[in-house]
VOBA-1610 file (N, C-alpha, C; in pm, whole numbers, padded with zeros to 5 digits, always signed):
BEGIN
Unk+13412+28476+17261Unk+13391+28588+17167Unk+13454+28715+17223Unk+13538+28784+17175Unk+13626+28904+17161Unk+13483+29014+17159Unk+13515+29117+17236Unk+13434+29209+17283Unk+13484+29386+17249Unk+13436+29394+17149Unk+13458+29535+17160Unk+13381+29671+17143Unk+13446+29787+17212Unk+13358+29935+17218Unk+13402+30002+17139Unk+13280+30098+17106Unk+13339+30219+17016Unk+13262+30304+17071Unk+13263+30447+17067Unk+13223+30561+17107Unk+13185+30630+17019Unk+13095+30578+16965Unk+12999+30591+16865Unk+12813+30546+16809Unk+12765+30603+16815Unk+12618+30548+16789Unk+12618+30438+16675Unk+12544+30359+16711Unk+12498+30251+16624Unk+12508+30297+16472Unk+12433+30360+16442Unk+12374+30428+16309Unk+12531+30491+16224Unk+12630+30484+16346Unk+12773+30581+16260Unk+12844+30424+16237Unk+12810+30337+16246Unk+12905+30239+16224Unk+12858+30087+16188Unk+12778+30123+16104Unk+12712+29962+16025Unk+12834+29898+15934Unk+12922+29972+15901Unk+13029+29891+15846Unk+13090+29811+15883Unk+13118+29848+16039Unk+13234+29834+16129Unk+13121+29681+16253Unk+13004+29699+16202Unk+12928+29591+16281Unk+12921+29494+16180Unk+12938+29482+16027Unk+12906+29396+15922Unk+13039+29322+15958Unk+13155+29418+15972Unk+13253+29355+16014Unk+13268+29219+16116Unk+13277+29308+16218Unk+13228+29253+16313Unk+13127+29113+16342Unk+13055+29070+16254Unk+12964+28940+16250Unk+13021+28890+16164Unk+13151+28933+16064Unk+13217+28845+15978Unk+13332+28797+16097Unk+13391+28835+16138Unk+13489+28772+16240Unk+13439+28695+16351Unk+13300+28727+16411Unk+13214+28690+16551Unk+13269+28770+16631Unk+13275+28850+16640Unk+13325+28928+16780Unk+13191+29045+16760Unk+13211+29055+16955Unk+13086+29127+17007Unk+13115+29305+16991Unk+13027+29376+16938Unk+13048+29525+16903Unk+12902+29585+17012Unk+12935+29674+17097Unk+12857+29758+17143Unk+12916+29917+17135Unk+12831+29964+17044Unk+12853+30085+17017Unk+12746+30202+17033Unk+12785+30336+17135Unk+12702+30368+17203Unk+12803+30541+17204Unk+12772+30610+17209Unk+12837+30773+17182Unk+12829+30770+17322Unk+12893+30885+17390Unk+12894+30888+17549Unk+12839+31065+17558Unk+12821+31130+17457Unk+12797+31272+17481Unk+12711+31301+17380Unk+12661+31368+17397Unk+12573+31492+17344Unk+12614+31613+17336Unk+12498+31733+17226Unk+12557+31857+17220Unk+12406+31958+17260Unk+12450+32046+17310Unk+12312+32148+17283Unk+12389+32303+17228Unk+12327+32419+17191Unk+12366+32515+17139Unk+12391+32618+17227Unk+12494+32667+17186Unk+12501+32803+17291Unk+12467+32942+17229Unk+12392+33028+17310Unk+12384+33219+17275Unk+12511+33240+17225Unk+12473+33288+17127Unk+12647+33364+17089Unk+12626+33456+17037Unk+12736+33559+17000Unk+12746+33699+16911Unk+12896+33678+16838Unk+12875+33705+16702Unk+13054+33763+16666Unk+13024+33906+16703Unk+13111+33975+16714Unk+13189+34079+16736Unk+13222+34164+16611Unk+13295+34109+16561Unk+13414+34174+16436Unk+13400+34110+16288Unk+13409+34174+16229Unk+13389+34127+16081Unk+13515+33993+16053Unk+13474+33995+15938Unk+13597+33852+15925Unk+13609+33840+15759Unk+13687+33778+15712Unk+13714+33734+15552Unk+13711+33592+15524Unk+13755+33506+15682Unk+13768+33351+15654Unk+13672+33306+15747Unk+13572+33190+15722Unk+13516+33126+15856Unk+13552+32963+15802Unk+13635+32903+15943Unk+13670+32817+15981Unk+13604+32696+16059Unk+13562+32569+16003Unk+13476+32501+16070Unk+13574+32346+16112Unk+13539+32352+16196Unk+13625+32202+16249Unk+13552+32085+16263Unk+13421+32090+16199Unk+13348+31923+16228Unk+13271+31965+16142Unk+13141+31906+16104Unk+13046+31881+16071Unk+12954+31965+16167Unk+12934+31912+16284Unk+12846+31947+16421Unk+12840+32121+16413Unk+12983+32179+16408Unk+13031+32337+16448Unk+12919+32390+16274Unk+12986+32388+16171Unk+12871+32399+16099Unk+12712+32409+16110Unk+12686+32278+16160Unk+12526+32287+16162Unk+12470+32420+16285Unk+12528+32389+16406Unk+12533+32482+16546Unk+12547+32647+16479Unk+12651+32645+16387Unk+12701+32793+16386Unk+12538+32835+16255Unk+12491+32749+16142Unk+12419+32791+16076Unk+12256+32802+16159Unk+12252+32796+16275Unk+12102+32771+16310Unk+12070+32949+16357Unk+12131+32999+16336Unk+12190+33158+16366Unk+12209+33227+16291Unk+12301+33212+16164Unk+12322+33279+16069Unk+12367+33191+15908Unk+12357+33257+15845Unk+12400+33208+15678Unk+12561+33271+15678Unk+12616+33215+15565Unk+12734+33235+15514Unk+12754+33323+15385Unk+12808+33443+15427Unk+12805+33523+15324Unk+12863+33494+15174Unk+12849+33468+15072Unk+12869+33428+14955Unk+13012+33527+14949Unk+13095+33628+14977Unk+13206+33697+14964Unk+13256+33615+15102Unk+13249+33555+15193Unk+13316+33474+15290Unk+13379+33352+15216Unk+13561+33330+15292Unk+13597+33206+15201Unk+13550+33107+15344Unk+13522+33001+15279Unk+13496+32879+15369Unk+13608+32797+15356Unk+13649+32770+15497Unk+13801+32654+15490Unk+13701+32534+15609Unk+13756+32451+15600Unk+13726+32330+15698Unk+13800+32243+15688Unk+13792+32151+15795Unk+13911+32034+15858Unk+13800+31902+15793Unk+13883+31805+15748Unk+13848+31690+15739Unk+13727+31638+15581Unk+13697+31549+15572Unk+13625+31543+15436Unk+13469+31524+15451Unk+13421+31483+15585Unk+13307+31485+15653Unk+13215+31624+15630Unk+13334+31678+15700Unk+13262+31870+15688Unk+13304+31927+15584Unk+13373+31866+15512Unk+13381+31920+15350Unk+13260+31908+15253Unk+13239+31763+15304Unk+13096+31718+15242Unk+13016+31795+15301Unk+12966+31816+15375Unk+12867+31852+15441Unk+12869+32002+15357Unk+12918+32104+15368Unk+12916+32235+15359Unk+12932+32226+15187Unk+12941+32177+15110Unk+12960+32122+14984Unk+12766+32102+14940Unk+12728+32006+15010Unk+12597+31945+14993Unk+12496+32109+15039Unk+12593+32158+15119Unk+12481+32245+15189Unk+12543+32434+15110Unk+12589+32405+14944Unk+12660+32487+14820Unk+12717+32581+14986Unk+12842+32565+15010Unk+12933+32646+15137Unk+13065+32554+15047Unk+13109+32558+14933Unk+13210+32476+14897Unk+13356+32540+14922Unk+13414+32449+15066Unk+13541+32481+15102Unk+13668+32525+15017Unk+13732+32647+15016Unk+13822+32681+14940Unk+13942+32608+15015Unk+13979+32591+15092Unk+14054+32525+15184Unk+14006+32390+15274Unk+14066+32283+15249Unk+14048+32191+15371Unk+14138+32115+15406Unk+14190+32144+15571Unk+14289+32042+15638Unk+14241+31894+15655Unk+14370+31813+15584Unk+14314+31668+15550Unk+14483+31615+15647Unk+14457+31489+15750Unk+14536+31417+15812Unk+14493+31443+15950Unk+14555+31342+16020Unk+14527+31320+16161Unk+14634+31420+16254Unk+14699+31504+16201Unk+14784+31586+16292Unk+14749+31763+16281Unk+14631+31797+16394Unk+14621+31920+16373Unk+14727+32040+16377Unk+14822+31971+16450Unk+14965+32133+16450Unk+14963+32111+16307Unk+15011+32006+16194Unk+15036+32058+16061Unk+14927+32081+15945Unk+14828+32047+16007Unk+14685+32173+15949Unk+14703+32288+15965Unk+14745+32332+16114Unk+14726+32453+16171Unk+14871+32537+16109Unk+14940+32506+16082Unk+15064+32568+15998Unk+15024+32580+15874Unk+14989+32471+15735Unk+14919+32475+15655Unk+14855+32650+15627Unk+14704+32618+15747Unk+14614+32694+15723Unk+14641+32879+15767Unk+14778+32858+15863Unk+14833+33002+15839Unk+14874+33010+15753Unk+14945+32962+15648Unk+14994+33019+15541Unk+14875+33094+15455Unk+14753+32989+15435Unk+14669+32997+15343Unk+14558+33170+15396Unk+14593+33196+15532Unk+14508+33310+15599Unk+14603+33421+15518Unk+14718+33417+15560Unk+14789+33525+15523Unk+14763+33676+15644Unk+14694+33781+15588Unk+14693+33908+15662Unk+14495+33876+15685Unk+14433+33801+15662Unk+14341+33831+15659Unk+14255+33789+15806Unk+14132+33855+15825Unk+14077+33781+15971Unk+14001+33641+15977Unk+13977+33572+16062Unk+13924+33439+16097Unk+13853+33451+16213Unk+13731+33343+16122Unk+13614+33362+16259Unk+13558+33191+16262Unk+13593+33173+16406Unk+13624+33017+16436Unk+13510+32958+16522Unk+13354+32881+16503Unk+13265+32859+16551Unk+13317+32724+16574Unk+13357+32679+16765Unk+13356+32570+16752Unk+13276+32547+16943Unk+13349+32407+16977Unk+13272+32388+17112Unk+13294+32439+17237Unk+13238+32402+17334Unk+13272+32454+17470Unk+13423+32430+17521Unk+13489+32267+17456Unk+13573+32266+17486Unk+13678+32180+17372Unk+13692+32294+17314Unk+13802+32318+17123Unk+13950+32330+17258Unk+14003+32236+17184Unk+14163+32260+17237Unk+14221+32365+17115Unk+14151+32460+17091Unk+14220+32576+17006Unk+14330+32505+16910Unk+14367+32408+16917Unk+14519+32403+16816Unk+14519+32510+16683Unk+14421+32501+16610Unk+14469+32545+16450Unk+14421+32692+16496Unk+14295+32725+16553Unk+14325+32912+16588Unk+14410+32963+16674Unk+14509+32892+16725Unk+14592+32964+16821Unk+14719+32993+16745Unk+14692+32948+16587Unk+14871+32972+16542Unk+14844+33142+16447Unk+14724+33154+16484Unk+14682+33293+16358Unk+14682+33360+16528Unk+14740+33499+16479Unk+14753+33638+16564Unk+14607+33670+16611Unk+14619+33716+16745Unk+14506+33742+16796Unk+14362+33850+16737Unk+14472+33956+16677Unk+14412+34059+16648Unk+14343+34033+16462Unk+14399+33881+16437Unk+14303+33851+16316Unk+14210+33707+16351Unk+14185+33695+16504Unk+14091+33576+16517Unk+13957+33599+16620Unk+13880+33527+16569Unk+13754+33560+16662Unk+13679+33407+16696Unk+13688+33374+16788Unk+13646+33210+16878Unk+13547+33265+16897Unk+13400+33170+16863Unk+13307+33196+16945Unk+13246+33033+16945Unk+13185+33062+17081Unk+13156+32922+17094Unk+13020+32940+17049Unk+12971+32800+17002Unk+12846+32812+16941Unk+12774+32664+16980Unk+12836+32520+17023Unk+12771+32470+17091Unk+12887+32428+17208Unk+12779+32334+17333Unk+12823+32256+17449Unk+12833+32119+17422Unk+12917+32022+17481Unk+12937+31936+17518Unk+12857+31876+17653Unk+12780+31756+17638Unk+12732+31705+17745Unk+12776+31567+17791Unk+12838+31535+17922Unk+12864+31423+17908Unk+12733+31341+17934Unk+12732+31208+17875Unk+12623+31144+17863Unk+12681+31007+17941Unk+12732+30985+18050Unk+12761+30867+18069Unk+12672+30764+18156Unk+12759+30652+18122Unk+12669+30531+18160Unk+12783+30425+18145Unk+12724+30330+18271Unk+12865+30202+18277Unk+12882+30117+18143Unk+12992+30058+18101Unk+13002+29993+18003Unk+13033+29885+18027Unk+12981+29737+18016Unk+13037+29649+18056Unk+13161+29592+18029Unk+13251+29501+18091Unk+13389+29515+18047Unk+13409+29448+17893Unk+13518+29517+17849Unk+13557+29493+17700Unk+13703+29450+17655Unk+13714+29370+17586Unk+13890+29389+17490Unk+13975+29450+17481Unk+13858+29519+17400Unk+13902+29630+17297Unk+13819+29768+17321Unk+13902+29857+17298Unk+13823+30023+17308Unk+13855+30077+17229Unk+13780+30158+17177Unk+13796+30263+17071Unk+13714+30363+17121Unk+13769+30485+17090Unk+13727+30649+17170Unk+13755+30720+17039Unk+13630+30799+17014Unk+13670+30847+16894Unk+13674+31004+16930Unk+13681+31079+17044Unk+13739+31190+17060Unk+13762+31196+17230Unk+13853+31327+17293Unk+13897+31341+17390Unk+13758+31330+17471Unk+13623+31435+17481Unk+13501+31401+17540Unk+13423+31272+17555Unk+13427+31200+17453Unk+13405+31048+17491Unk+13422+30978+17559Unk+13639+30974+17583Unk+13688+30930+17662Unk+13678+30964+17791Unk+13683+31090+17795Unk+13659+31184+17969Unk+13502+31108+17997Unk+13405+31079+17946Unk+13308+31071+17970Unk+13279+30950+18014Unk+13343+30826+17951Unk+13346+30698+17990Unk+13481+30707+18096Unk+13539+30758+18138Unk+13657+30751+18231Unk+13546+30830+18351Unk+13412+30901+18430Unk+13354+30962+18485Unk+13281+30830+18540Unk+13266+30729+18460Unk+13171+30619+18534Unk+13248+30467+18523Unk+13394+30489+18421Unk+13381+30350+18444Unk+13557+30368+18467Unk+13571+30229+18470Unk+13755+30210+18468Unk+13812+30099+18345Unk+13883+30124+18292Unk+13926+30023+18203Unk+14003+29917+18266Unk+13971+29802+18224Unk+14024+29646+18273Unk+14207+29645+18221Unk+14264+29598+18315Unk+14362+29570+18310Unk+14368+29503+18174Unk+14520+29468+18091Unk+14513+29402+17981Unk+14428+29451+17856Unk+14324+29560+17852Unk+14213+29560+17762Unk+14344+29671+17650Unk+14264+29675+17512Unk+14370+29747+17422Unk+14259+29865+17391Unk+14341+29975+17427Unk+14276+30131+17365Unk+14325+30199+17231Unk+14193+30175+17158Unk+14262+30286+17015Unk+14161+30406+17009Unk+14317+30490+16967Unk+14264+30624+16953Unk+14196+30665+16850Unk+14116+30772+16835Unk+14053+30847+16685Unk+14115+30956+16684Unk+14282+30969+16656Unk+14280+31102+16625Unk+14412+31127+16735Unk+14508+31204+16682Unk+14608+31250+16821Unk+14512+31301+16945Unk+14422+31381+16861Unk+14408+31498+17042Unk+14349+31357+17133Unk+14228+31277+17050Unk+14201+31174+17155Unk+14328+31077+17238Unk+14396+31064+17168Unk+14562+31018+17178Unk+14610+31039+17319Unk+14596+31236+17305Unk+14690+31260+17408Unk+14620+31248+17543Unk+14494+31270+17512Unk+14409+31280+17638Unk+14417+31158+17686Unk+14385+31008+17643Unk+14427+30910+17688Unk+14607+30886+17766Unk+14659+30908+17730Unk+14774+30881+17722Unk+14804+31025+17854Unk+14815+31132+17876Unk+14765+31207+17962Unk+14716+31152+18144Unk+14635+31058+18100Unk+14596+30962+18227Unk+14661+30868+18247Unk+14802+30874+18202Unk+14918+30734+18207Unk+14887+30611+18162Unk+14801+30599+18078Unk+14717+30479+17965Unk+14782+30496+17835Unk+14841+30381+17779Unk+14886+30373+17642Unk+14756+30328+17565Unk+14826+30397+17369Unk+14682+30396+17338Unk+14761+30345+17194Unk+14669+30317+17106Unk+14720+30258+16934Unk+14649+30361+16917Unk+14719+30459+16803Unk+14644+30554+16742Unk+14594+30527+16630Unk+14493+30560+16543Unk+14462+30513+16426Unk+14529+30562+16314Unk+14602+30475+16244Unk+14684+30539+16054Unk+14535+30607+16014Unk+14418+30580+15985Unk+14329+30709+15954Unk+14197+30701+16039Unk+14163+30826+16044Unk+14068+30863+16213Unk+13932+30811+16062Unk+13874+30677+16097Unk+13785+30632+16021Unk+13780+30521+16031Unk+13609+30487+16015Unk+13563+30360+16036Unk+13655+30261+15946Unk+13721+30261+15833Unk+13771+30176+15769Unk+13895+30208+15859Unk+13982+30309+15933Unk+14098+30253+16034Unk+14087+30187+16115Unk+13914+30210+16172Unk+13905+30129+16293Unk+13928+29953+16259Unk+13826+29931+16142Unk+13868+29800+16061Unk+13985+29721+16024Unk+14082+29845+15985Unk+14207+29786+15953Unk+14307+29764+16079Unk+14302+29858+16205Unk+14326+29856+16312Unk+14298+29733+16386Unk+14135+29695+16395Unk+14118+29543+16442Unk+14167+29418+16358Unk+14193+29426+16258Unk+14253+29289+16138Unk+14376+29337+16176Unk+14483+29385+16228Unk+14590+29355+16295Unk+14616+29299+16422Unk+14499+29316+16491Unk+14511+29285+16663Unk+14421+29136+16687Unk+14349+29124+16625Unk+14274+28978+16602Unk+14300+28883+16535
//
């Protein structure tokens, strides 16, 4: 029986385990990090607030509300939903697995106006670093914890962001021969970064991860 990880909690991937008992292959799926909240202050007024997950949302609202004259933009359809369900309905949202051409995109869509960017301890900035300094405001609003623990050896890997991977690379080593897929370029590069080749996913989602394994099995 074919053995594979994901970097993900149980509860995020019942699809991908239904799967999984249709083929017989072994799925242990287990997140490697945690988050807690950080003190924060904005500073400066703003016209756009920018959310990059789901998570940065919930963290940035435990603090403050969203002003009804604020436009809401967000990355991905997760945190579209989310801020949608929670009436924050995105006037803007970057959709694809390549943040430089979000982050071009979403300058156009700023124009002259300011941006205020609630994300983690450790945001590789891509999409706020292409807007001018003097119209952006980063504040961090939660941490990253690594949560690790050994994994027994596997196939197959799947890392569904750069912290995951750093986190399972802190306690364990990957087996010679085993195949790594990515969630996403930035997880991509970070793998690949440590001189490890990686399959990136055609879409950062449990149904890529699916379609990703029905090619390799």
């Amino acid at each position: 029986m074919r053995k594979i990880f994901i970097s993900k909690s149980v509860d995020e991937v019942s699809e991908l385990a239904a799967y999984c008992r249709t083929k017989n292959l072994s799925l242990t799926a287990r997140s490697l990090i945690s988050f807690e909240p950080i003190e924060y202050e904005v500073q400066n007024p703003f016209d756009i607030i920018f959310f990059s997950s789901p998570r940065s949302v919930m963290f940035y609202l435990r603090r403050n509300s969203i002003n009804p004259e604020t436009t809401v933009a967000a990355v991905g359809h997760r945190t579209t939903e989310l801020l949608t369900s929670l009436e924050y309905k995105p006037a803007f949202t970057g959709e694809g697995s390549d943040p430089n051409k979000i982050a071009e995109v979403f300058k156009d869509f700023v124009g002259n106006r300011r941006v205020l960017f609630p994300v983690s301890d450790n945001s590789l900035g891509t999409i706020s670093s292409v807007i001018p300094t003097d119209q952006r405001e980063v504040v961090e609003v939660y941490k990253t914890i690594f949560n690790a623990t050994e994994i027994s050896e596997q196939d197959i890997y799947v890392f569904s962001s750069p912290s995951n991977f750093r986190s399972y690379c802190s306690h364990n080593t990957l087996p010679k021969g085993s195949t790594v897929i990515a969630w996403g370029k930035s997880t991509r590069k970070a793998i690949e970064n440590t001189g490890l080749k990686s399959i990136e996913l055609k879409e950062p989602s449990i149904q890529g991860v699916i379609h990703a394994l029905s090619t390799l099995i």
